[in-house]
Z-matrix of the N, CA and C atoms (Angstrom, degrees):
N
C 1 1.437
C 2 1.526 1 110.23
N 3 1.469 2 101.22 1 -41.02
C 4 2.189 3 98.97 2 174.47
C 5 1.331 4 106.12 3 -59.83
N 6 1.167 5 129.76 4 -38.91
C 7 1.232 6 130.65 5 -171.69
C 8 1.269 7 117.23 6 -58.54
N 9 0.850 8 126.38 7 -35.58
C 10 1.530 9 137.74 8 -173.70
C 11 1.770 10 106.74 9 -98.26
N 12 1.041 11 122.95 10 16.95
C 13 1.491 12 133.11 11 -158.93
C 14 1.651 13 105.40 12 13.41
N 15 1.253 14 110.68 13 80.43
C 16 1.413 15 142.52 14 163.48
C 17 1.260 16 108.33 15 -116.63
N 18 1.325 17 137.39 16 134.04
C 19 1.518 18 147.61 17 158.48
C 20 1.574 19 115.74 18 -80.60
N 21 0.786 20 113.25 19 162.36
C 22 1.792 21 132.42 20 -177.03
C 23 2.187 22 85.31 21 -75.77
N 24 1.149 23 115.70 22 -61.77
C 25 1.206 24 112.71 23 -176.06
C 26 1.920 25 112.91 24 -45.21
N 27 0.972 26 118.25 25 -68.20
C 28 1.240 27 135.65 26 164.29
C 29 1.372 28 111.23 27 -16.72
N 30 1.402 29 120.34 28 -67.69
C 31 1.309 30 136.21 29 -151.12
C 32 1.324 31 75.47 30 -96.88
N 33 1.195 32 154.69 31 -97.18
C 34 1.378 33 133.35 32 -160.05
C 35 1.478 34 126.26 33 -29.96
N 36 1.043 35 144.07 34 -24.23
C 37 0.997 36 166.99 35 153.82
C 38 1.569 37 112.85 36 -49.44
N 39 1.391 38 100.54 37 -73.65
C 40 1.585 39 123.87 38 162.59
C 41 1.829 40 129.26 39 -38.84
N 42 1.147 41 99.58 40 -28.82
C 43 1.584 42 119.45 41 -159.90
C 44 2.170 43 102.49 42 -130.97
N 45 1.345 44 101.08 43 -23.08
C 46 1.410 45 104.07 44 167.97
C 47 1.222 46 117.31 45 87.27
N 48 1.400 47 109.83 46 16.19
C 49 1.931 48 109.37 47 -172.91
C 50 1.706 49 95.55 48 -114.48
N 51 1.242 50 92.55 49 -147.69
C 52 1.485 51 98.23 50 171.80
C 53 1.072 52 133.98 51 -117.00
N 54 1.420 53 133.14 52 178.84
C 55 1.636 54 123.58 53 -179.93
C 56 1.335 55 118.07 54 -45.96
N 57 1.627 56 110.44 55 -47.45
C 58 1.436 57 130.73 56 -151.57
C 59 1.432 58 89.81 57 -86.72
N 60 1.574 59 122.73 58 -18.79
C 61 1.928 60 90.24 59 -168.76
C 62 1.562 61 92.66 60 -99.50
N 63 1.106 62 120.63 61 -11.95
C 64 1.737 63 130.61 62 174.04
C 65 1.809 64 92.68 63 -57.65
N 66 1.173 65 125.37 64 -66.97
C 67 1.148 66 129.56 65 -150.62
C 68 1.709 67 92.77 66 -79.99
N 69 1.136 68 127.58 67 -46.67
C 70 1.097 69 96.44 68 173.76
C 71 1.357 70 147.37 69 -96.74
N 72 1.697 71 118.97 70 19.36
C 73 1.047 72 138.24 71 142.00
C 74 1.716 73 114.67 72 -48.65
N 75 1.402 74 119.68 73 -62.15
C 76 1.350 75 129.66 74 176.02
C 77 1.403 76 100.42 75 -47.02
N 78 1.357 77 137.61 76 -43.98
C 79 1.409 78 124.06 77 -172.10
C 80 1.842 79 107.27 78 -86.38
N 81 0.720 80 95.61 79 -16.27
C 82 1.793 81 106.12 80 -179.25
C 83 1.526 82 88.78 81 -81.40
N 84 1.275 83 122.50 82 -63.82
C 85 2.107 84 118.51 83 170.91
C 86 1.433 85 110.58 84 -33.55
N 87 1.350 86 93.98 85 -49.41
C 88 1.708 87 92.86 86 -167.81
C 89 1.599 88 117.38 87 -64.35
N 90 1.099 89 91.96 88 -41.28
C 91 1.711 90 116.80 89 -176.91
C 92 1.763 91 103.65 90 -54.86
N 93 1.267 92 91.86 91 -74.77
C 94 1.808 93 117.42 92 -168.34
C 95 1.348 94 115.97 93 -79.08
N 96 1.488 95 115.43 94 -37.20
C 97 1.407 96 101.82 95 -146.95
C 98 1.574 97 128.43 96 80.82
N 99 0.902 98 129.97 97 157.72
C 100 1.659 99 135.69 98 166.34
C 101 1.891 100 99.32 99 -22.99
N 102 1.215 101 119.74 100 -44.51
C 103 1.568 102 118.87 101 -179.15
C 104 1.847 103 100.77 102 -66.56
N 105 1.430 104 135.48 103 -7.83
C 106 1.366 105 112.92 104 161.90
C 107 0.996 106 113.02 105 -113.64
N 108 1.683 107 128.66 106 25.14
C 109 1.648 108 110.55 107 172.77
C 110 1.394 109 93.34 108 -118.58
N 111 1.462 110 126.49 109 22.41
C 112 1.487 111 125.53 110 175.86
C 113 1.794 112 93.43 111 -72.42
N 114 1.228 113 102.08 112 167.40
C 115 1.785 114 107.34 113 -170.45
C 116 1.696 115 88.40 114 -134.05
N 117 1.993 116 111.95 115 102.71
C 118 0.984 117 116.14 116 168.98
C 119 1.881 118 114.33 117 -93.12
N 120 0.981 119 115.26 118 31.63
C 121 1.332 120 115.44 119 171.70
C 122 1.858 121 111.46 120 -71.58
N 123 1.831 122 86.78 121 122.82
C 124 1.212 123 92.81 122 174.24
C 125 1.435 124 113.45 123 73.10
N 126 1.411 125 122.75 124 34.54
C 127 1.538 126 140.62 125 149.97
C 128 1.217 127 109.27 126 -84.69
N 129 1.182 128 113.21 127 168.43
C 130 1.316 129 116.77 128 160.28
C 131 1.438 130 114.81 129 -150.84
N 132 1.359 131 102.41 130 138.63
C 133 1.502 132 107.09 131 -163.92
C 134 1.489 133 114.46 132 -79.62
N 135 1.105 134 94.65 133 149.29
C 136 1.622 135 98.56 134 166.38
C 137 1.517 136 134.85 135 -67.56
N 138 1.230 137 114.90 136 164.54
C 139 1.503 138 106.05 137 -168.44
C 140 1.651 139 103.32 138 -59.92
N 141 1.510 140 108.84 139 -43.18
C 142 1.280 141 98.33 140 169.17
C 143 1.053 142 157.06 141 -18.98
N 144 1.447 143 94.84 142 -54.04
C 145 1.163 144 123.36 143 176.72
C 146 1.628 145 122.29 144 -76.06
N 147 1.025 146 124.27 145 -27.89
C 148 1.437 147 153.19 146 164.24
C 149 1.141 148 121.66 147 -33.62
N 150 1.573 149 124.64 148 93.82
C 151 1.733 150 113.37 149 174.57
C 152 1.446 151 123.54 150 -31.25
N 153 1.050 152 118.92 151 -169.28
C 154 2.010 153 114.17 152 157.90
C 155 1.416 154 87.75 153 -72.78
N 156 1.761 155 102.86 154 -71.90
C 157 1.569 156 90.58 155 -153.86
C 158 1.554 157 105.63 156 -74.11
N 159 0.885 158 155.38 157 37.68
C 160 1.611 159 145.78 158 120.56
C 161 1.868 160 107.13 159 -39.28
N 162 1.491 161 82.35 160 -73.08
C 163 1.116 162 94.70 161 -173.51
C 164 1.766 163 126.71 162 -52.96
N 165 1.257 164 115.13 163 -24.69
C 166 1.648 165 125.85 164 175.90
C 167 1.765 166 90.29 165 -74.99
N 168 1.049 167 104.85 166 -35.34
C 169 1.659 168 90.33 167 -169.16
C 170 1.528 169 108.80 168 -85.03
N 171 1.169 170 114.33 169 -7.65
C 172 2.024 171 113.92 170 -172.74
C 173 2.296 172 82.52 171 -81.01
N 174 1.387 173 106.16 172 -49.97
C 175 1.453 174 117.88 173 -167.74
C 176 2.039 175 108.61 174 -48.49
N 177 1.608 176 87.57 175 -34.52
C 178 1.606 177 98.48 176 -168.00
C 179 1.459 178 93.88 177 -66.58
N 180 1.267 179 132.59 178 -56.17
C 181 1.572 180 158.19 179 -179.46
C 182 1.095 181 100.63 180 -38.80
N 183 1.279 182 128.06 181 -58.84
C 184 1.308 183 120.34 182 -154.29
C 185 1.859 184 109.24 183 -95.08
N 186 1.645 185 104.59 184 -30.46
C 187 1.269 186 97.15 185 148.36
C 188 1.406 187 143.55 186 -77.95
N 189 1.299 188 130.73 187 18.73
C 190 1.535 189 170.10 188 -107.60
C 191 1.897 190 84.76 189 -164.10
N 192 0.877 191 116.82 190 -95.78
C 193 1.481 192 147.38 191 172.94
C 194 1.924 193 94.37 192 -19.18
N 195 1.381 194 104.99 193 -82.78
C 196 1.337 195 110.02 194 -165.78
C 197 1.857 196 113.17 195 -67.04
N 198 1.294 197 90.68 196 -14.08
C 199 1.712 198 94.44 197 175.70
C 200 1.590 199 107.86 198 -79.35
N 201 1.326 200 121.36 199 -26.78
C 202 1.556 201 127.92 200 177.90
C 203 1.348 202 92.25 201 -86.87
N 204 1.100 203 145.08 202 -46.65
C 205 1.753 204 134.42 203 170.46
C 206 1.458 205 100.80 204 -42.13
N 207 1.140 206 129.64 205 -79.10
C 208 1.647 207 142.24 206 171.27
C 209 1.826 208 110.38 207 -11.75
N 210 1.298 209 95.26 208 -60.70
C 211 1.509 210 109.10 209 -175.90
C 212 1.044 211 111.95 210 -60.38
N 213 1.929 212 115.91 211 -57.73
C 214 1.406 213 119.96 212 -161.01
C 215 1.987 214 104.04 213 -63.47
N 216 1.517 215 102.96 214 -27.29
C 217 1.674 216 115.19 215 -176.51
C 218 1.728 217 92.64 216 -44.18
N 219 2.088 218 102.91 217 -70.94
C 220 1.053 219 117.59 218 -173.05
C 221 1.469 220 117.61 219 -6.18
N 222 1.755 221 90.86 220 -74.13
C 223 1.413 222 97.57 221 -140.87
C 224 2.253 223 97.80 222 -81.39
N 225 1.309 224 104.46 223 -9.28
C 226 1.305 225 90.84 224 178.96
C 227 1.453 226 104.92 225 -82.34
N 228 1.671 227 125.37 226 -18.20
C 229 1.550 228 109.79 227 168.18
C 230 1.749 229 116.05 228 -62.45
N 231 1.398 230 108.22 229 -44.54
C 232 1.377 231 109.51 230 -170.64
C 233 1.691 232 109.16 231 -54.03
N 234 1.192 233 113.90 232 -22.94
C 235 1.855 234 134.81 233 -174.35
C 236 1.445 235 98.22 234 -73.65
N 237 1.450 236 117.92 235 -52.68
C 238 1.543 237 121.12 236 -161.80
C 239 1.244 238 90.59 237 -76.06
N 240 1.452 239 130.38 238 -61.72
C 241 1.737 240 117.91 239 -166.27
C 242 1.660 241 112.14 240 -82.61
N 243 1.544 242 115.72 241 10.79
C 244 1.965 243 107.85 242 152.07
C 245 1.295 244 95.36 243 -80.99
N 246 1.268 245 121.47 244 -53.30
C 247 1.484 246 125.01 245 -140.65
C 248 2.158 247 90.31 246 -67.26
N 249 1.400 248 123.03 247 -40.08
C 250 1.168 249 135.90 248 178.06
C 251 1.706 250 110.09 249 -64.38
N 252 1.706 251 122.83 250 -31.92
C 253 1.013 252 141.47 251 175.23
C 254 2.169 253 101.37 252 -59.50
N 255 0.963 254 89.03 253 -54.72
C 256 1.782 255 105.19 254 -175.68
C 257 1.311 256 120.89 255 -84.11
N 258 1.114 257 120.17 256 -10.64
C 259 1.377 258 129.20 257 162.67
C 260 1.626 259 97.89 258 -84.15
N 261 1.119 260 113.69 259 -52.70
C 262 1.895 261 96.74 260 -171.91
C 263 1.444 262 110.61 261 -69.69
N 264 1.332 263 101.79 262 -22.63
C 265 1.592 264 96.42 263 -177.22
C 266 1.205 265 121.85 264 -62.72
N 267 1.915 266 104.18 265 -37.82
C 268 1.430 267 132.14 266 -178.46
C 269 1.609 268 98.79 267 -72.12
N 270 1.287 269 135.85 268 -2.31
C 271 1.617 270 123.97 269 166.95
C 272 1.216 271 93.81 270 -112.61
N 273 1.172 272 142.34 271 -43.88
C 274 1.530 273 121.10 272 -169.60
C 275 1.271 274 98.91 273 -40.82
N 276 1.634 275 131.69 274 -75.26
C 277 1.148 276 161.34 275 -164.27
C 278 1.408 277 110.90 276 -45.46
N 279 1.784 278 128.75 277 -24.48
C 280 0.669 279 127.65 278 116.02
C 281 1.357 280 157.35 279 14.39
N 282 1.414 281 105.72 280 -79.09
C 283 1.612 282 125.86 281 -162.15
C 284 1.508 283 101.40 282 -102.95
């Protein structure tokens, strides 16, 4: 944007954002190139890409995850065989 004797004010104005995201696009250009004004929101990296410990912590998560699957199973069996417990009781009682 200096290059072209354009201001951060200008081009904000021009483009409809603000000073600060003008200016810091230009430093992300300066920095990166076209590779830092790409918008990785909501990628997800590859395993590759993945520290170890990234990766120990995606493993912790997901066994985290399947242990609350496990539980939530649990506790709806223990529900089906009271609720099955009280129904027979409720026919014995019955007859």
């Amino acid at each position: 944007m200096r290059y072209h004797d354009l201001n951060y004010k200008e081009t904000a104005k021009k483009y409809g954002c603000s000073y600060a995201q003008v200016y810091n696009w230009c430093k992300k250009y300066e920095h990166k190139g076209n590779e830092g004004l790409k918008d990785n929101r909501g990628r997800k990296r590859s395993q590759s890409e993945l520290s170890e410990l990234e990766k120990m912590q995606l493993q912790v998560k997901e066994l985290q995850r399947q242990l609350e699957i496990s539980q939530r199973e649990n506790m709806l069996l223990k529900k089906v065989r009271d609720l099955e417990r009280e129904w027979l009781l409720d026919q014995n009682k019955g007859k």
